[in-house]
Kinemage of the C-alpha trace (Angstrom):
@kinemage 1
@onewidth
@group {chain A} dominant
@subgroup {mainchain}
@vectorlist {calphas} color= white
{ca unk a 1} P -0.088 -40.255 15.652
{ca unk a 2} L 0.556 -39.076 19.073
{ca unk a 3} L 2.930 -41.236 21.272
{ca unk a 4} L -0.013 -42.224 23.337
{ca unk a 5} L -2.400 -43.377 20.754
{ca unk a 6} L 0.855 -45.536 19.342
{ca unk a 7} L 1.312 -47.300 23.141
{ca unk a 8} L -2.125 -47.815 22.950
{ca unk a 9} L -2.211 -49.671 19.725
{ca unk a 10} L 0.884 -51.491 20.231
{ca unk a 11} L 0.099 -52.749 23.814
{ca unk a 12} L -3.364 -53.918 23.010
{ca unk a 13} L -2.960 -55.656 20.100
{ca unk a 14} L 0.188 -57.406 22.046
{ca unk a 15} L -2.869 -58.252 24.462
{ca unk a 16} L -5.649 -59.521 22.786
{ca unk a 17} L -2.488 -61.866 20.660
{ca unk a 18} L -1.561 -63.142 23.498
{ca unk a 19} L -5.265 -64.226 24.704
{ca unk a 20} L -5.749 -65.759 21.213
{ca unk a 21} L -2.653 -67.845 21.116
{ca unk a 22} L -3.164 -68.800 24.650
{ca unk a 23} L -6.565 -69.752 24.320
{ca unk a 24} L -6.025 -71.254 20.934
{ca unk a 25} L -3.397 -73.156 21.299
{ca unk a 26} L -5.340 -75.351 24.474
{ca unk a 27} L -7.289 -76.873 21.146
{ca unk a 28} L -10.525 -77.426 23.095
{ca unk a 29} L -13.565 -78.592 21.655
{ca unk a 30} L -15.675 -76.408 24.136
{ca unk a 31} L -13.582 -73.297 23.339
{ca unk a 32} L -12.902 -71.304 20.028
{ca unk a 33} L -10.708 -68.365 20.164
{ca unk a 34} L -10.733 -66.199 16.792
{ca unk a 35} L -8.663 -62.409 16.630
{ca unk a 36} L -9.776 -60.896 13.454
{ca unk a 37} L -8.445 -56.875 13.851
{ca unk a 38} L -8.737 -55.507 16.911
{ca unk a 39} L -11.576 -57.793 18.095
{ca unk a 40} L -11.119 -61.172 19.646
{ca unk a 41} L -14.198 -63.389 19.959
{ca unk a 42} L -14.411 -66.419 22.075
{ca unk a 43} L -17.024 -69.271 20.809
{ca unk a 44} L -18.156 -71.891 23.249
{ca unk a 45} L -19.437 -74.544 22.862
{ca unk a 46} L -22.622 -74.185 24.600
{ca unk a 47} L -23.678 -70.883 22.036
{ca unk a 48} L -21.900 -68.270 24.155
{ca unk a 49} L -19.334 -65.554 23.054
{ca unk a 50} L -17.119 -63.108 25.176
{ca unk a 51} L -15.806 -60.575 23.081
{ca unk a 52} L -12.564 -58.685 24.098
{ca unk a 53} L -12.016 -55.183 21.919
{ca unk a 54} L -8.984 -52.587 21.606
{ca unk a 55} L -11.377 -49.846 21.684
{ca unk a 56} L -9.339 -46.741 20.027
{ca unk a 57} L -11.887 -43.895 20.433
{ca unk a 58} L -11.609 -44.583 24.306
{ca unk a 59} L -8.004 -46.112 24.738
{ca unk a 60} L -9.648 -48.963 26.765
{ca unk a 61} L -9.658 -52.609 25.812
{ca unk a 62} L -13.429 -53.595 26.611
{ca unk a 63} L -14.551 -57.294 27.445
{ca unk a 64} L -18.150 -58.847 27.036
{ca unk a 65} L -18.686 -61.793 29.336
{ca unk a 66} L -22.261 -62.397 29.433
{ca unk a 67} L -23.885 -59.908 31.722
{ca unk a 68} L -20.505 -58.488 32.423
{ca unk a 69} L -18.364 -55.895 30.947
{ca unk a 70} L -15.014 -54.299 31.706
{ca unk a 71} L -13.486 -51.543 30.316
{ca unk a 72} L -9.680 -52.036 30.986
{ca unk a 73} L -7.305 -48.883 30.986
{ca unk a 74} L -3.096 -49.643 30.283
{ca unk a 75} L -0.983 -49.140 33.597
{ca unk a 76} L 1.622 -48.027 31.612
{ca unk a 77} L 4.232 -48.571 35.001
{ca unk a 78} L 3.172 -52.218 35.025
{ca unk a 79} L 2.196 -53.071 30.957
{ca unk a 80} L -1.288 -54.395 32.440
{ca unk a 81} L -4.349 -53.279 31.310
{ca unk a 82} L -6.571 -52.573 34.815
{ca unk a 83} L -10.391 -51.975 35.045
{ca unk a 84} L -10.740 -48.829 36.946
{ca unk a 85} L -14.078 -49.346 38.198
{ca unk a 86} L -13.195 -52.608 40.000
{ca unk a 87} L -9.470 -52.906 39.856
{ca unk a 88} L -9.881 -56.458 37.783
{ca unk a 89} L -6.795 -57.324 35.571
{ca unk a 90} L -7.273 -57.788 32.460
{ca unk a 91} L -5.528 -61.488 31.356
{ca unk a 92} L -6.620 -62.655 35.192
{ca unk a 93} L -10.429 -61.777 34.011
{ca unk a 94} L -10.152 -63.690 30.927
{ca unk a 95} L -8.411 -66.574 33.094
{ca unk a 96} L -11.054 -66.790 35.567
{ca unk a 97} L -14.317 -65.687 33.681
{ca unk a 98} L -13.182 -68.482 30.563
{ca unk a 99} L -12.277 -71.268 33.057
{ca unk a 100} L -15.567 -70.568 34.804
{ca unk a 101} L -17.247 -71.114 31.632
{ca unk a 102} L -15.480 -74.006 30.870
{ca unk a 103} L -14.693 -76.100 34.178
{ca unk a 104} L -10.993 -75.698 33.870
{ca unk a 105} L -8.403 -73.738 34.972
{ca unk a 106} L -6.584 -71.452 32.671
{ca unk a 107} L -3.214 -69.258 32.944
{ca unk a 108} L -2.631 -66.125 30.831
């Protein structure tokens, strides 16, 4: 396993851990946060899902928000995952696009 490929896995599973406990650990009965591998899917309560992905093949950890989707690359100078296409941030995405969902205002 190359050095690269290793950073990859290592930094995005540190990631999408960090969401989960985060997001788990508000207990909210509107939210559900639930890692299982490298996929972490948030249930709402209303019968929507974002789905946030360590995507190995492309070294990207991809989120599904609704009609929205990011494909974040690691900054390795910085440790944060940036979309290159729009410069988004990857735990300031979740922050905003969950709290949107659920009225409230979240920190990563």
């Amino acid at each position: 396993m190359t050095s690269e490929r290793k950073t990859f896995y290592q930094e995005s599973e540190k990631a999408l851990r960090h969401i989960d406990e985060v997001l788990g650990g508000l207990e909210l009965d509107e939210l559900d946060s639930e890692l299982a591998g490298d996929v972490l899917t948030l249930s709402f309560a209303t019968g929507n899902r974002f789905v946030i992905n360590a995507h190995s093949a492309a070294g990207q950890v991809w989120m599904a928000a609704g009609t929205e989707a990011w494909h974040f690359d690691l900054d390795e100078a910085s440790g944060r995952w940036i979309a290159s296409k729009t410069g988004d941030e990857l735990m300031q995405t979740v922050a905003r696009t969950v709290g949107a969902r659920i009225g409230r205002s979240i920190e990563l």
